[in-house]
N, C-alpha and C positions, 0 to 999 in steps of 0.2 A: 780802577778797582771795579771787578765786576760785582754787581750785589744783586740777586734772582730773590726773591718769593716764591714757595712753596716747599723748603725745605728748611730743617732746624740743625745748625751747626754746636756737635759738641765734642771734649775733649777729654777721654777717660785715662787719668794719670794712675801710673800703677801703685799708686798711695791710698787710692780710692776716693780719686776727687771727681766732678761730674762737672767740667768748667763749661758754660755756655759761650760760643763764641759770634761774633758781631756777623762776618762774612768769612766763606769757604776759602780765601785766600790767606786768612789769619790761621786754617786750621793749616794750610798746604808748610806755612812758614815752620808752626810747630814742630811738625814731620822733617821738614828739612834742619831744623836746628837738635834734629835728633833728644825731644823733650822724652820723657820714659811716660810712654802710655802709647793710646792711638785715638783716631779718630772715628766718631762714629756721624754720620751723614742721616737725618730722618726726613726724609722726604713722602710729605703729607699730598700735597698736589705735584705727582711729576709730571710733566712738561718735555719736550723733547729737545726744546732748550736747556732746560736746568738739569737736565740729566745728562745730557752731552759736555758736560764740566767736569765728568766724568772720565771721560775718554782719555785723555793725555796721559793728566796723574797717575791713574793707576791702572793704564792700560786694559781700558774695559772695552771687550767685544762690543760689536754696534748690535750684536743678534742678542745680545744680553740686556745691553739698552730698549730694544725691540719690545723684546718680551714683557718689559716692566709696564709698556703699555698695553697688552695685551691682554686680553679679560679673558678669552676662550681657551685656557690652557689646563694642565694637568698638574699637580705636582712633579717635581722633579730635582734633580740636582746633577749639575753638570761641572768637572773642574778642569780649570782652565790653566796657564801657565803660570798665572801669578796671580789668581783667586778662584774662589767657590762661591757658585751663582745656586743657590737654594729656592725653589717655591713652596710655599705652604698654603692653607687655607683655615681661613678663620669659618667658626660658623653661629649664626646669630636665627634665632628661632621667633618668629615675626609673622602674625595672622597665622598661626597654625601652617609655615611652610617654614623650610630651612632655607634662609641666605648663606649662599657664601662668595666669600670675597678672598680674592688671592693677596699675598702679602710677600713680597722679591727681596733676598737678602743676599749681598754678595761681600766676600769675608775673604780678605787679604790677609798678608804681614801686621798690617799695622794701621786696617782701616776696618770700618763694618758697613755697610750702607743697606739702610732698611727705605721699601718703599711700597708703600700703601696709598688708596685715596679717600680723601676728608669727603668727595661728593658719594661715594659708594653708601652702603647700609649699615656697617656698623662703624659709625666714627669714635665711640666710646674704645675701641680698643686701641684706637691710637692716640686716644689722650690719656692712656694708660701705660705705656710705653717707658714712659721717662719718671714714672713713679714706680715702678717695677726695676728697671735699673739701679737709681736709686737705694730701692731696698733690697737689691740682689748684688750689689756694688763689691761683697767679699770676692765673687766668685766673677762677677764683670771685667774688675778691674784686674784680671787673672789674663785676659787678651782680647782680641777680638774674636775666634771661636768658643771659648765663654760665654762671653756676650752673649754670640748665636743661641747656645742656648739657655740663656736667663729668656730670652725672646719667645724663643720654639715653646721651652718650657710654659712659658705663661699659654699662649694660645690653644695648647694641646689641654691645659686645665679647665682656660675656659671652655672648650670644644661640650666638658658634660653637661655643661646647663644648656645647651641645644638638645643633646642626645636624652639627657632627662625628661627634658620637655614631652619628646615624642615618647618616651615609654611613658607620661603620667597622661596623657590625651589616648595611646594606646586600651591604659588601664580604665580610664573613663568608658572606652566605647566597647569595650568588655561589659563594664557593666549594663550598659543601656541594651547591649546585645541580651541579655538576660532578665533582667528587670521590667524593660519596655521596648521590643522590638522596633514595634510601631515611631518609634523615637530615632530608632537609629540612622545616623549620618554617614551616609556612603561617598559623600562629597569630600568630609573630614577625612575619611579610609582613603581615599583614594589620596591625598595629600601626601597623607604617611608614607604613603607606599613610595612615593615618589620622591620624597625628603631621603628616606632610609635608602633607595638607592643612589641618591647624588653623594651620601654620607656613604656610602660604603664604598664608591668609587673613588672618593677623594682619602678615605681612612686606607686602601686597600694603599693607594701609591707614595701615599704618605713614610709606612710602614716599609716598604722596598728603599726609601729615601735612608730613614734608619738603619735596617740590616747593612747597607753601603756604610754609614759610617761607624757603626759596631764594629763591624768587621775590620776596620779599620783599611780599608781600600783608599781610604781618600788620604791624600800627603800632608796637605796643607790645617788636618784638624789635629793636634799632638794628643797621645797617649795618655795626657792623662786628662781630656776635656774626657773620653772616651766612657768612665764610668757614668759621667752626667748624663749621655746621649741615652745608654741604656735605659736610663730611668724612664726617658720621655719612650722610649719603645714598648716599655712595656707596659704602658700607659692609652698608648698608640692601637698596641697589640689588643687589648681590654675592652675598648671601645669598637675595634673594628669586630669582634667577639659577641660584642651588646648589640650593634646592628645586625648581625646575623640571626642570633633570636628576636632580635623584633619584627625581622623581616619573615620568620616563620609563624611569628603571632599574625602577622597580617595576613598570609597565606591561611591560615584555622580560622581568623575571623571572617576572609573571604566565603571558603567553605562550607562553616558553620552558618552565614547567610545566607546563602543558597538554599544551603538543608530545612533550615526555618523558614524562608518562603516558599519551596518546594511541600513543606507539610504543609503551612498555609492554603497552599493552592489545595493542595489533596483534600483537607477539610471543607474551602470551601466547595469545589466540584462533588464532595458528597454530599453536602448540603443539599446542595444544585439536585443533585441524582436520586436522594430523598424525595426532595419536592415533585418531579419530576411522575418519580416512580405515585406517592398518592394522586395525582392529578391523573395518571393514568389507570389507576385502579377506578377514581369518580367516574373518569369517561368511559374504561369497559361494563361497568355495572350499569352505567344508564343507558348504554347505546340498545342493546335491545328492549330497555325501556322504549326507550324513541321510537325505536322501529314498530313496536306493536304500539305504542298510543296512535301512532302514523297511520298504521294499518284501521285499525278494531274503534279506534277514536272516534264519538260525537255518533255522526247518523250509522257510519257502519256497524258499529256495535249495534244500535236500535233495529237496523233493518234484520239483523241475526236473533238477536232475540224476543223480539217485537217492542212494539213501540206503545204497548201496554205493560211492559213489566220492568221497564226501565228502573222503578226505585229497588224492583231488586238485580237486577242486569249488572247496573253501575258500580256499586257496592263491591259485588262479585269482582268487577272486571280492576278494581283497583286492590280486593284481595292478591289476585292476580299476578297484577304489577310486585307488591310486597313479595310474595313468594318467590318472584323469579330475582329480586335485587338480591336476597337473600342467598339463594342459589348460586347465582354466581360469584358473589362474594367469598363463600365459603369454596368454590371450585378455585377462584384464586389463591385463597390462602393454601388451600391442598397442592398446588404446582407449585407455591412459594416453595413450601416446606421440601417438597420433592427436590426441586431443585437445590436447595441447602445441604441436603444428603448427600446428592453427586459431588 
């Protein structure tokens, strides 16, 4: 008797019973003693052991076994002779980034095999799984595409409390955009931005995954799981709709960024250009100060007007001075003004 850890054997009777079974070979016996239900296989840690107990039974591709351990993939759905190998993606919203974690479901006659891992990021949704069956068990115990999607179904609902997330941290940095520039986090924008396309990548493929079983191109899912799949498409459809305005709020708040530090700058550089410009008015109006105190200054003034009349020389020569700061002063304002004209 082989007995592997890292997956939960159970056995969905089409009475709508949820039977837990001991080992995989107790579920193999069921199938063969042709019990009325199927088998659903949840595989929390796969293993390239325990997944290859796979193979025989129900003649599972090794490229399909492959992929289950494969982290760097896409969604997809691929069908095969005698089952459908489905990817989806779960998504969990964690430090202001989006995880996602892919989740492998392959859907036979009379078996379902879901497979997820317990060390990945969101382990709550697979300890959710069998409580959602469970309480989905009218429409479960209906088959194993069913099943599929009481599964699909749940993930695609959790999916908003991710996609919410990023529109209420969106809406936060709207405000702060507004309210307090100076406050605003370009680190968090930049997250968004990056979330909203891993999300719109994986909602985009998701949604191709559906229109394929809408349309009913696939053999193996029967006509009348067909209305359920819709629901989750256009659920699918809504969210992939919601990232695309969010992805245009971040492009306006990019923008708007910009635009507000670009005024910024422009206020300060006129600041600057203010300052600038008086600093340069002081220094034209004193420079021929300087020049003639330079010149006319101390003994030269004395030697010009003698060096008996200095208390009145002096006097004079700082009238002088006044008269000419004056002068020029008022020659600048008049080219100011000239110049404001043109």
């Amino acid at each position: 008797m082989i007995c592997l850890t890292g997956f939960d054997t159970y056995f969905i009777g089409t009475s709508g019973t949820l039977d837990t079974l001991d080992t995989f070979e107790e579920g193999l016996k069921k199938l063969d003693d042709k019990a009325q239900g199927f088998l659903w296989l949840d595989y929390y840690e796969p293993t390239q052991e325990n997944l290859n107990l796979l193979a025989e039974p129900f003649k599972i591709h090794a490229l399909s076994l492959e992929d289950c351990l494969d982290d760097d993939q896409i969604p997809k759905i691929n069908e095969y002779e005698t089952y459908l190998q489905v990817l989806f993606n779960t998504f969990l919203y964690s430090d202001k980034v989006v995880l996602i974690n892919e989740i492998n479901l392959l859907v036979g006659e009379n078996f379902l095999v879901t497979v997820t891992r317990a060390e990945k990021n969101n382990p709550k949704v697979l300890k959710e799984f069998k409580a959602v069956m469970e309480r989905e068990m009218r429409n479960a115990k209906m088959g194993p595409s069913f099943a599929m999607h009481v599964i699909l179904d749940h993930i695609v609902d959790d999916k908003f409390t991710a996609i919410e997330a990023v529109g209420d941290n969106l809406a936060y940095l709207e405000d702060i955009m507004t309210e307090n520039h100076s406050a605003f986090d370009h680190t968090l924008l930049q997250k968004i931005r990056q979330s909203l396309m891993s999300l719109r990548k994986s909602l985009f493929h998701e949604r191709e995954i559906l229109v394929k079983i809408c349309r009913n191109d696939i053999n193996l899912i029967p006509d009348k799981a067909i209305i359920h799949y819709n629901d989750i498409y256009d659920h699918v459809t809504k969210f992939f709709e919601i990232t695309e305005i969010y992805r245009e709020m971040v492009t306006n708040l990019i923008q708007t960024n910009l635009a507000i530090i670009n005024n910024d700058i422009a206020i300060s550089a006129n600041a600057t250009n203010n300052s600038v410009k008086r600093l340069t008015v002081i220094t034209t109006i004193f420079m021929p100060l300087t020049l003639i105190s330079g010149i006319l200054g101390m003994s030269e003034w004395s030697m010009m007007t003698s060096r008996f009349s200095w208390k009145v020389s002096y006097p004079a020569f700082l009238v002088l001075m006044v008269v000419i700061a004056f002068a020029s002063y008022f020659i600048l304002k008049w080219l100011e003004r000239n110049d404001n004209k043109q």
